[in-house]
Structure formats: C-alpha cells, structure tokens
Backbone bond lengths (Angstrom), bond angles and torsions (degrees), N, CA, C in turn:
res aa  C-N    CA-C-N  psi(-1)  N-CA   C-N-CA  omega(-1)  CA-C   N-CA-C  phi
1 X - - - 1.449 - - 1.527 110.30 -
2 X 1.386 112.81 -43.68 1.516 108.38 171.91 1.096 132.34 -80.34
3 X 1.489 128.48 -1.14 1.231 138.97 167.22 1.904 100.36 -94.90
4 X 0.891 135.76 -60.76 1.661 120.63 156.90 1.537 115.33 -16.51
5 X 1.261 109.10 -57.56 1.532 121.70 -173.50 1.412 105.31 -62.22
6 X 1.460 107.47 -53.62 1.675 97.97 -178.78 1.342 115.95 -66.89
7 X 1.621 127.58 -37.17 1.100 124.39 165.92 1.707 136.19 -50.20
8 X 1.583 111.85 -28.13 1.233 106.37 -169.90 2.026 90.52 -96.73
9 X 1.519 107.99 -25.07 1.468 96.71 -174.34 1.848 110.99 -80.14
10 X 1.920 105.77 2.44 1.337 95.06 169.32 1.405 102.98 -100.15
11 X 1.052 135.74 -11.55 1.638 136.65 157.18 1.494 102.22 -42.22
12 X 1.411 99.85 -81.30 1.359 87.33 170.63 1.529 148.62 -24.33
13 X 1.031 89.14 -87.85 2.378 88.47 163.30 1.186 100.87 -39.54
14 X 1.330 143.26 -29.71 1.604 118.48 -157.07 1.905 92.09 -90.62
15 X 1.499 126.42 -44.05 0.870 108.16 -179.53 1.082 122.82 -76.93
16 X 1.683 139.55 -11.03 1.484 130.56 163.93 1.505 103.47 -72.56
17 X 1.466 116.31 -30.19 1.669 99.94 176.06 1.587 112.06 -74.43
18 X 1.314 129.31 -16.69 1.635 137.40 166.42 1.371 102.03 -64.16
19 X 1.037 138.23 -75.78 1.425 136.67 143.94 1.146 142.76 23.03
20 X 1.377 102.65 -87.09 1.741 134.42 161.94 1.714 96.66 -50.61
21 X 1.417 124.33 -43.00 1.634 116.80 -173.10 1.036 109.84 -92.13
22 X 1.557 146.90 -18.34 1.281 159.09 128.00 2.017 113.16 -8.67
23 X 1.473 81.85 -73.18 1.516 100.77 164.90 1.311 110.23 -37.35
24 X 1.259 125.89 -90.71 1.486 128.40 -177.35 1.767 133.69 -53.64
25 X 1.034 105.47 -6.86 1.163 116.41 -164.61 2.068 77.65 -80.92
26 X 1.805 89.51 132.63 1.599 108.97 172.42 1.880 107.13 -67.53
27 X 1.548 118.40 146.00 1.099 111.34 171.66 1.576 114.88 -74.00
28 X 1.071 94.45 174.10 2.095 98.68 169.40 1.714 113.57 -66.93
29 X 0.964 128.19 107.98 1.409 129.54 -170.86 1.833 94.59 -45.32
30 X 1.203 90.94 168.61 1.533 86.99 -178.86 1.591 97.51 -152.83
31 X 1.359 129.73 105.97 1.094 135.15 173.33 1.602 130.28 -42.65
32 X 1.692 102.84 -79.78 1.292 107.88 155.48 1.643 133.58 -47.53
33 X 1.235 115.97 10.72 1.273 108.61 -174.18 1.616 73.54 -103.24
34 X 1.209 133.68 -69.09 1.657 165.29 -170.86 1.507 84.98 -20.19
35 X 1.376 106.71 -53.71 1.369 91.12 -154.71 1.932 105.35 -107.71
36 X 0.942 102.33 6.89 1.800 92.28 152.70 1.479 125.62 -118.32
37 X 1.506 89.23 26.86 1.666 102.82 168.08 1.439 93.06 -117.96
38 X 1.186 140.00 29.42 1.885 133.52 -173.00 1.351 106.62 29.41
39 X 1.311 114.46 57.26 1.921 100.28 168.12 1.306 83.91 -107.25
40 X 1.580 92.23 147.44 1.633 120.93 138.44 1.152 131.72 -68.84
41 X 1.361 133.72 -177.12 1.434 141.94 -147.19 1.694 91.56 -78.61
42 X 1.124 140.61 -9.88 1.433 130.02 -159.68 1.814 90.49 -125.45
43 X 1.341 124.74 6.24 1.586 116.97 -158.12 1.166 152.94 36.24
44 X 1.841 74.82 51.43 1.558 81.85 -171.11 1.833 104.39 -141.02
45 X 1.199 118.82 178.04 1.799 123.62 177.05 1.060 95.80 -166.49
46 X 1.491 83.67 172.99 1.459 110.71 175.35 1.467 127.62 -79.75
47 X 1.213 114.47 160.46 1.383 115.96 -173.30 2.118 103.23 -140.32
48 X 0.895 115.96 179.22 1.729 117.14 137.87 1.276 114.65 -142.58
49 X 1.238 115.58 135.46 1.898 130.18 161.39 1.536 100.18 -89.28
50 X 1.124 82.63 152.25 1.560 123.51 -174.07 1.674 93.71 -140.92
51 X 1.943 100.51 112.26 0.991 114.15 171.89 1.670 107.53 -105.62
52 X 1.716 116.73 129.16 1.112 117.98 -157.27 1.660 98.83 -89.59
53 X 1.415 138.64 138.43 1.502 137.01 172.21 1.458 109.68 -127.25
54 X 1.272 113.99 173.68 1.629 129.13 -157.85 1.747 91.95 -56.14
55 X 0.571 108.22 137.93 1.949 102.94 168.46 1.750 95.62 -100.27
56 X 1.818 97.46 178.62 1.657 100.57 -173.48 1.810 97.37 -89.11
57 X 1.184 136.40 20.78 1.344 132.95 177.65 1.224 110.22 -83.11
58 X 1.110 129.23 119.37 1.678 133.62 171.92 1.649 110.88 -105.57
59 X 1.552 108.11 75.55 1.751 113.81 168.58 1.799 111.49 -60.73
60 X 1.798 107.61 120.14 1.629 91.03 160.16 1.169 100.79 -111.77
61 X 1.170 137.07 -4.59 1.486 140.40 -171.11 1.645 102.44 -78.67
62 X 1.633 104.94 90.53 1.753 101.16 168.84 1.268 116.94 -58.28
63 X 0.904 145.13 -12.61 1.370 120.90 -179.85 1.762 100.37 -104.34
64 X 1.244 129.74 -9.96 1.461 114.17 176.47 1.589 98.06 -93.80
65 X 1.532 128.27 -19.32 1.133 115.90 171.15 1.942 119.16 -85.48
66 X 1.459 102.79 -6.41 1.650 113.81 171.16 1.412 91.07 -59.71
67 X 1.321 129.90 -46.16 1.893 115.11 -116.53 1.870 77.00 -115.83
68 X 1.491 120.99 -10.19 1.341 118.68 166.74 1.447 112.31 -71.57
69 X 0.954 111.10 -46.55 1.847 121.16 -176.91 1.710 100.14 -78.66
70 X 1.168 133.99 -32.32 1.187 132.22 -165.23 2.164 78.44 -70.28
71 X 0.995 98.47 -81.80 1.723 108.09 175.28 1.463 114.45 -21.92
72 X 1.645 127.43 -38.91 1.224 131.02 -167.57 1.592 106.70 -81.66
73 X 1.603 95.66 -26.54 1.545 95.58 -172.58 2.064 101.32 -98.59
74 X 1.099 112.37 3.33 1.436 99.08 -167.77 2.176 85.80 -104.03
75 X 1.035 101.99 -18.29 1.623 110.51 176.76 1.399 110.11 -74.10
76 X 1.095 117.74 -33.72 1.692 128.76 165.67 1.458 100.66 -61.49
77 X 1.018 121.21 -72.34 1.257 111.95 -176.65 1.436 153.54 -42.22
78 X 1.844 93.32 -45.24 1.127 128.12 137.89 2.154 113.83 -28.14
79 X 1.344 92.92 -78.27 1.029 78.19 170.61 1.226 164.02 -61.13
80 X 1.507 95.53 -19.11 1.610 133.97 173.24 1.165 112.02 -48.13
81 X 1.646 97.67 -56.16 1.550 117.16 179.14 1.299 130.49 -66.53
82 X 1.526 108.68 -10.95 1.556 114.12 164.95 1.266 120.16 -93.16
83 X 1.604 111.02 -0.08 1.410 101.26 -171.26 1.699 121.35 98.20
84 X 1.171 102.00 -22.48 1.618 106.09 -177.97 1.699 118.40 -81.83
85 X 0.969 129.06 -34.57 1.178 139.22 161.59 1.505 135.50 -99.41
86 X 1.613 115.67 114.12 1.514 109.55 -171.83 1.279 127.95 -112.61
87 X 1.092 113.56 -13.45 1.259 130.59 169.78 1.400 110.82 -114.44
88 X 1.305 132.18 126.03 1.884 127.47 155.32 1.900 100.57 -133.13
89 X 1.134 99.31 140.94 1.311 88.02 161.40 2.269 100.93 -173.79
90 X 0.864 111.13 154.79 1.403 114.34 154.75 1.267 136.56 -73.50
91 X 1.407 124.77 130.36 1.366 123.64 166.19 1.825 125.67 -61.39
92 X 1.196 108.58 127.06 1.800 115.97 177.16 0.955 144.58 -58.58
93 X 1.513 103.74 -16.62 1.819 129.13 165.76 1.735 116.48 -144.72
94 X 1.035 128.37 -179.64 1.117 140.93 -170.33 1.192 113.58 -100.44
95 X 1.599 116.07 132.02 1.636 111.73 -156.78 1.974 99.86 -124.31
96 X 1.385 116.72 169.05 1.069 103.70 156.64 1.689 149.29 -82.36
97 X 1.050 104.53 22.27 1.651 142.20 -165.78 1.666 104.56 -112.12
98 X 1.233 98.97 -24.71 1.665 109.38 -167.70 1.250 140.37 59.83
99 X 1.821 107.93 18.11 1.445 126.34 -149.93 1.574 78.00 -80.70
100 X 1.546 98.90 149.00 1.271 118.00 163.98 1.617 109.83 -113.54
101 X 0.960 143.40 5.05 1.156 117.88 -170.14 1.903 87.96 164.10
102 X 1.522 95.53 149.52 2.003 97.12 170.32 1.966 96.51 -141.78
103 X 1.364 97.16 152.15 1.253 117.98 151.01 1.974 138.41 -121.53
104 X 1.038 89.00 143.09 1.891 86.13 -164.05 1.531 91.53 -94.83
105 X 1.343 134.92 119.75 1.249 144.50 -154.34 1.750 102.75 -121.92
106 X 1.470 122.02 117.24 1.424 107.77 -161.63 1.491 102.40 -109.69
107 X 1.780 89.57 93.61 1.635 115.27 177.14 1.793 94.44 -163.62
108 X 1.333 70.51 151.21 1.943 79.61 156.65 1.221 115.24 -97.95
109 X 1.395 143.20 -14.51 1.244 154.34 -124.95 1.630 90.68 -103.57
110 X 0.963 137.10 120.22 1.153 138.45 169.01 1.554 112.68 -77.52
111 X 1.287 106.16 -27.73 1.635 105.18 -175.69 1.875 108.09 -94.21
112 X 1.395 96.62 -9.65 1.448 94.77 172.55 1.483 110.33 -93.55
113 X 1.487 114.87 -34.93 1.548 109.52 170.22 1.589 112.83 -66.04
114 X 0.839 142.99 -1.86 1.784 142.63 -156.53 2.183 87.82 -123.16
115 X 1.306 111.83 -26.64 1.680 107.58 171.30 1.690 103.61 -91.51
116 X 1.129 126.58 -26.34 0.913 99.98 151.08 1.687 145.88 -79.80
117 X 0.916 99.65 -30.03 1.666 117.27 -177.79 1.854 90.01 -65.16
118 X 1.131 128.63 -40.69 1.244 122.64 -170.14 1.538 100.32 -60.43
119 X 1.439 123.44 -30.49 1.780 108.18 -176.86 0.984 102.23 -70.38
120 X 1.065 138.69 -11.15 1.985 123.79 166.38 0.675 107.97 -18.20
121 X 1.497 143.98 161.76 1.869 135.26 135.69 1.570 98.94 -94.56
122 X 0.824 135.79 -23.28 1.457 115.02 -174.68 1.819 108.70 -88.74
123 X 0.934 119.38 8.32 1.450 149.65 -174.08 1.422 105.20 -108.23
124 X 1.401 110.83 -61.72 1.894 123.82 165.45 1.728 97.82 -56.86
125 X 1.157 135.42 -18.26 1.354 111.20 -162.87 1.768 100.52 -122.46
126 X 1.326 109.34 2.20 1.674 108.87 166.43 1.508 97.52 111.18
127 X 1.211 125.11 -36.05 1.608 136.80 -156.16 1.874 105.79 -63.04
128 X 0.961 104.43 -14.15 1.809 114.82 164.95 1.841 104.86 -143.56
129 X 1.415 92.98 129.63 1.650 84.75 137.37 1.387 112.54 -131.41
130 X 1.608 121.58 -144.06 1.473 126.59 -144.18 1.402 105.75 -160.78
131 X 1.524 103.82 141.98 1.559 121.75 144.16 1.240 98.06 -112.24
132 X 1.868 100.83 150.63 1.159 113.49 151.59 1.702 122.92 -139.41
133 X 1.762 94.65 156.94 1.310 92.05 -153.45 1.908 116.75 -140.69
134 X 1.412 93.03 105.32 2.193 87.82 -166.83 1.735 108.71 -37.86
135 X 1.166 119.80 124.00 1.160 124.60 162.16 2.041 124.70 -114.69
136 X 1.144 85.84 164.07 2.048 90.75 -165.87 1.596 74.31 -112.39
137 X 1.920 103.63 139.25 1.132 116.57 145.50 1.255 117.66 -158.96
138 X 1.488 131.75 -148.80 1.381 137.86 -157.08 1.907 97.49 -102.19
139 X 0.705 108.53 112.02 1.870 123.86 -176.65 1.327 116.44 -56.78
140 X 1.562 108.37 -0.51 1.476 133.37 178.74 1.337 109.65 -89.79
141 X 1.527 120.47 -21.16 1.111 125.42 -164.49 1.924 111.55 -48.25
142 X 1.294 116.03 -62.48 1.604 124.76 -171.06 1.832 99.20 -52.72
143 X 1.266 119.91 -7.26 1.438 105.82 -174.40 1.425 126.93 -86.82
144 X 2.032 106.63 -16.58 1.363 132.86 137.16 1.627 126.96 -4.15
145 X 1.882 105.04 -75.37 1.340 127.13 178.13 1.517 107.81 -24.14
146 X 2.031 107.93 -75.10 1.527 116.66 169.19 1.197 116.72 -10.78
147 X 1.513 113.60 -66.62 1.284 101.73 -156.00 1.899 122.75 -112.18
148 X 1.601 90.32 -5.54 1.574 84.81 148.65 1.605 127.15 -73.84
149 X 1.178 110.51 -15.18 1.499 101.38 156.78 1.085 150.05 -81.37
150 X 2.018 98.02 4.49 1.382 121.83 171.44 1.563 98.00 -83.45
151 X 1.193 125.01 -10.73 1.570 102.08 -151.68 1.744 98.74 -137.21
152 X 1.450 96.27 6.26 1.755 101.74 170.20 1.210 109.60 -101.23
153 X 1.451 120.82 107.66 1.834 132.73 175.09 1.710 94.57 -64.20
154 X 1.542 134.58 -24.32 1.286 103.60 -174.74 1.416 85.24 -152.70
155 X 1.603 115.70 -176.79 1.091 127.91 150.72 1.054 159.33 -145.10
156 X 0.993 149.13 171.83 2.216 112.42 -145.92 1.390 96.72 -96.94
C-alpha cells in the first residue's frame, strides 16, 4: 500500500513539475504576427488613453440622460468595431482626479484620439470631458476584443 502511494504521489510531482516547465517555456517568436500588430523589437507600441472626467453638464432628466449613455455605449462599440478603440471601461469608485471612466484608443495621434472621443454624445453634450495621454504598451493588446466576446453572455 505504501509503495502504490509513493508511486502514484511521485506521478504526481513529476507531472506538476512537467507542467510548471510547460508554463515557462517562451513561445516561438512569431514575426508576421509582430508585425501586423505594429510591435517593435520588445512587443510593444504606442497607444493614447483618454481618461473620461465629470464634464460641466448637470443632466436631471433620466430619460434624456438614459438615451445619452445608451448613445455613449453604442459609440463604443461603434468604435470597437472599427478597430480604433480597445479598451473602454468605467471606474468602480470615486477617485480624486474625478476620472470617470478611460479608453485605450489604438493610435498614437493625440489629435486623432481627442476626434474621436469627441463623437461621444455624452461628451457632445458636456456630461464627460477628457484628458488625454500617449501611452507604451504590449501590441498584443487588440487581440483581447476576440475573446472577450467569447466569454460575454450579454452586453450592456
């Protein structure tokens, strides 16, 4: 019985240590992927966020401020779907910066991320405005989108 035991619990360790080296082992670089995602030698680019903050618009009318956010979120999408925007999402608590919300915009162009962010409507109507700001990241980023749409049952 105790030689069974040691045997199946050295199976064991050997395949979490197969495993564990599985894990780490670097993939095969892959050029063509590298390079129609614009990475550089480290895999990574540029981007700019646009962090969204309170704008001077004060909506009390719920239903003209519903059909603004209904608009803010169908403009995300919109954009999603062209490729220009990869990240959107809202912040979960209240900060001292007052950011409400950021988007990762896939340009470097600061003047092209700030024309887009302007088709917002809730952006068009004062109810957010914006900083924006060049950021460095991983050139992998847009490959995300795919598969959060495997794993979102709905969407707001």
């Amino acid at each position: 019985m105790k030689l069974k035991i040691y045997v199946s619990l050295s199976i064991l360790i050997a395949s979490l240590s197969f495993a564990q080296v599985k894990k780490t082992e670097k993939p095969a670089f892959n050029q063509e992927l590298a390079t129609s995602l614009g990475a550089d030698q480290y895999g990574m680019k540029a981007y700019t966020i646009v962090m969204l903050t309170t704008g001077t618009t004060k909506i009390e009318d719920k239903a003209k401020m519903g059909e603004l956010m209904k608009g803010h979120m169908s403009n995300i999408g919109k954009l999603a779907d062209e490729g220009k925007i990869l990240v959107a999402g809202p912040f979960l608590e209240k900060n001292k910066e007052n950011y409400r919300g950021m988007f990762i915009f896939n340009t470097k162009s600061k003047e092209e991320a700030e024309a887009w962010v302007k088709t917002d409507p809730a952006v068009q109507a004062g109810v957010f405005s914006y900083e924006i700001f060049p950021w460095y990241g991983s050139a992998a980023l847009p490959l995300y989108l795919k598969h959060h749409q495997e794993i979102a049952k709905e969407n707001p």
